[in-house]
N, C-alpha and C positions, 0 to 999 in steps of 0.2 A: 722781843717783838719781831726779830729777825724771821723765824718760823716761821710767818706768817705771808712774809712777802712773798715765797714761790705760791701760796694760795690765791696771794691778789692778784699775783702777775696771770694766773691760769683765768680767773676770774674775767681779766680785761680783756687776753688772747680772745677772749671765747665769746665776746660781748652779752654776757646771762650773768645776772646778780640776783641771787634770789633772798626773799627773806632769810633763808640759812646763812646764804653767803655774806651779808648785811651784819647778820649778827655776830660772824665768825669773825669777820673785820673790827668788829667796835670792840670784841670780847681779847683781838690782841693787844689794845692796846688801853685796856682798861685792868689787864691781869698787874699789871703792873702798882698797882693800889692795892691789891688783895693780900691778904693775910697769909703770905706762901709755905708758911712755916707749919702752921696748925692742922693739925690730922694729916702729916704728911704720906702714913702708911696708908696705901688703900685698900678699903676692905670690899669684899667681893660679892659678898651676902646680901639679903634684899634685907638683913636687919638694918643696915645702913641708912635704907631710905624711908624709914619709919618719924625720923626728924622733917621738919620742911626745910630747914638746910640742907638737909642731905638727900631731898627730893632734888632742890632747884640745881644744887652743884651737879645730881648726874644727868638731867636734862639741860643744863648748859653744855656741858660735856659729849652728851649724844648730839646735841644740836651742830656743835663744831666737829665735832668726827663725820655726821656725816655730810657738811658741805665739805669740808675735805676728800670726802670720799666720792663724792658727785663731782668737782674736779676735777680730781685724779681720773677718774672712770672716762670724762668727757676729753681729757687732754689723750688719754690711751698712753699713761706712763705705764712703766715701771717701776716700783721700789719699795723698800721695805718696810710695812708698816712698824717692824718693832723700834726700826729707827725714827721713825716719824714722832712716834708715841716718845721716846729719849728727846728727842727734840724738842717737843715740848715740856718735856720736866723739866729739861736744862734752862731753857728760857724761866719759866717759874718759879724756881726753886735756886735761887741766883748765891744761896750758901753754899753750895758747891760750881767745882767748875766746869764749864761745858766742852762738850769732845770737840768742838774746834769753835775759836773765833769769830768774830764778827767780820771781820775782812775774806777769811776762809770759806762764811758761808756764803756772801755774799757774792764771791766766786763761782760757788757751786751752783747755786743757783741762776745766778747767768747760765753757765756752761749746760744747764740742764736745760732751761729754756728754748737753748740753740738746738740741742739734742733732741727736745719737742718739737721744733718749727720744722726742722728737718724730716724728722719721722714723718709731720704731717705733712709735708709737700711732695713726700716721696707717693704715700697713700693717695692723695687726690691726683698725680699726674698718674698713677697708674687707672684712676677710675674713668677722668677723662677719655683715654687712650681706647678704657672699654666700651665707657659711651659713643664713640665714636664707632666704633668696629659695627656694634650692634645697631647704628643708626643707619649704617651703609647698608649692611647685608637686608635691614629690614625694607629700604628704599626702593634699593633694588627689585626685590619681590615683589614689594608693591604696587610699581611704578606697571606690572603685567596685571595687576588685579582689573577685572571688568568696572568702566565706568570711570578708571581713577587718571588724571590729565598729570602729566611732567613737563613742568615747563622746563625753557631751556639752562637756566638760572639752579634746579635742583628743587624748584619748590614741586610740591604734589597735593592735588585735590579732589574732589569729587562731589556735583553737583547732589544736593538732596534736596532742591525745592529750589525751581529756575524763578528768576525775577523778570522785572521789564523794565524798558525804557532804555536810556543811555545808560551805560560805565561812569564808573563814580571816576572823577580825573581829580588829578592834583590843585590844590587850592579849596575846591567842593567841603564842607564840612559834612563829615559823615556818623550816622548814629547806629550803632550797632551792639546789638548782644554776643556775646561770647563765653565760650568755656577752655580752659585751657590745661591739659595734661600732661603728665610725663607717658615715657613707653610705656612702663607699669600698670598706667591708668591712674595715678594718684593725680588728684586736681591739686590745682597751684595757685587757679584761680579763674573767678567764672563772675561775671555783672549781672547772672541771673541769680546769683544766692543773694546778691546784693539790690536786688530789684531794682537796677540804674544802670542801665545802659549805657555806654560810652559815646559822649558827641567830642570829638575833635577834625583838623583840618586835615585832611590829605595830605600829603608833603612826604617827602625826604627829609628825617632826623625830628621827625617828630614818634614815629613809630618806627619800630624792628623792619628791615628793610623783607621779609619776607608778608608783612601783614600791608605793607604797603603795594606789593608787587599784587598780592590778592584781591585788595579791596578795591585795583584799577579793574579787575578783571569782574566785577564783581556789578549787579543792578539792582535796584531798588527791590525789597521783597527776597532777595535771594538767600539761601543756607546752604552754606558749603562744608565738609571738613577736610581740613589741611594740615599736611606735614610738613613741616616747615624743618629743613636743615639747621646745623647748629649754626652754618656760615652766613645765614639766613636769620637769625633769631642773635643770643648773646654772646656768640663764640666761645671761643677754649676758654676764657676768664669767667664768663658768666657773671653772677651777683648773689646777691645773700641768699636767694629766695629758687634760683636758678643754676644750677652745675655747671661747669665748665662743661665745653659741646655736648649740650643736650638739643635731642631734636623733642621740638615743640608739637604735640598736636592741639590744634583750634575746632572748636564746632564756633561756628559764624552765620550772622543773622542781620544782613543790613536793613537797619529796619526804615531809614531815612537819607535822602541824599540832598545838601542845600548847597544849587550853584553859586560858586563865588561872584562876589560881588564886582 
């Protein structure tokens, strides 16, 4: 059963359990009932799967090789599948003994895990660092573009359909459409695919302090679109859904302004 654990722990790192991964889990610790011994030799030939046992054994088999292998790929290890594949026999096949212990594996696997965390913090701080370089120099340029406003704060926008009336102020509940991208242009996320506009309060710590700074500056009817700095939007940590220092672009649409009461 040991084998299986660097799978689960990849598994959890990664928070994705797919029906592969589902079954790969319940299939380690169900081998342990199966008949280990019988047709030990495997044969390679598609005469093999001419049985329905010998269908279902090599599609249990495919099915766990390749959330194994979707794992592995997602964590960006390294290692060897012939050992992997021994690994599993050894577990299996429990008439013989395995090339290391249950204490030893259980070692390695730790140690490898740390080895993964690592690799992976080292990849993301180097991506942040990029996203960042690339959100400056594009700021910059921008900030000369016809039309386009810098406030003092680092935010930048540009009017595409002026409003009336008073600036939406703190407290005001405000209702507005939006879309929201990365520099790429890949959406993240937008209330118009969702046909539901956003009504919440105005405030401090209710929204990203850059959509707040906007939507004071912002009148009833108005569309704007804004870049919003990372120090502006989720910072260097960011969240599941958002990079560490990504700058945010908004198209914005207030479509409603209700003074507090």
């Amino acid at each position: 059963m040991l084998v299986c654990v660097f799978y689960i722990i990849l598994m959890k790192k990664s928070y994705v359990i797919s029906a592969a991964a589902i079954l790969a889990i319940i299939l380690c610790f169900s081998f342990a009932s199966c008949d280990l011994n019988a047709n030990s030799n495997a044969v390679s030939t598609k005469a093999a799967l001419e049985t329905p046992r010998g269908k279902h054994s090599y599609a249990v088999g495919s099915d766990y090789g390749r959330a194994i292998r979707q794992a592995i790929k997602q964590a960006e290890a390294e290692v060897d599948y012939s050992l992997i594949l021994q690994g599993i026999k050894d577990q299996l096949d429990t008439t013989k003994p395995a090339l290391m212990n249950d204490s030893e594996i259980t070692v390695a696997l730790e140690e490898f895990m740390v080895e993964i965390n690592e690799a992976r913090k080292a990849r993301d701080s180097i991506a942040r660092e990029e996203r960042k370089q690339k959100a400056v120099e594009f700021l910059e340029k921008n900030k000369k573009e016809v039309g386009v406003v810098a406030t003092e704060s680092g935010l930048q926008y540009i009017i595409l359909k002026e409003g009336e009336g008073k600036n939406a102020k703190d407290g005001d509940t405000i209702t507005v459409h939006y879309t929201g991208s990365f520099m790429d242009g890949t959406k993240f996320d937008s209330s118009l695919d969702r046909n539901q506009p956003l009504s919440i309060a105005l405030g401090e710590g209710q929204l990203i302090p850059g959509w707040v700074e906007m939507l004071r500056l912002m009148k009833k009817g108005e569309k704007i679109k804004t870049w919003i700095p990372s120090h502006l939007g989720y910072g260097e940590v960011g969240n599941r859904a958002i990079p560490g220092n990504s700058m945010l672009i908004f198209e914005m649409e207030l479509l409603d302004i209700k003074p507090a009461k």
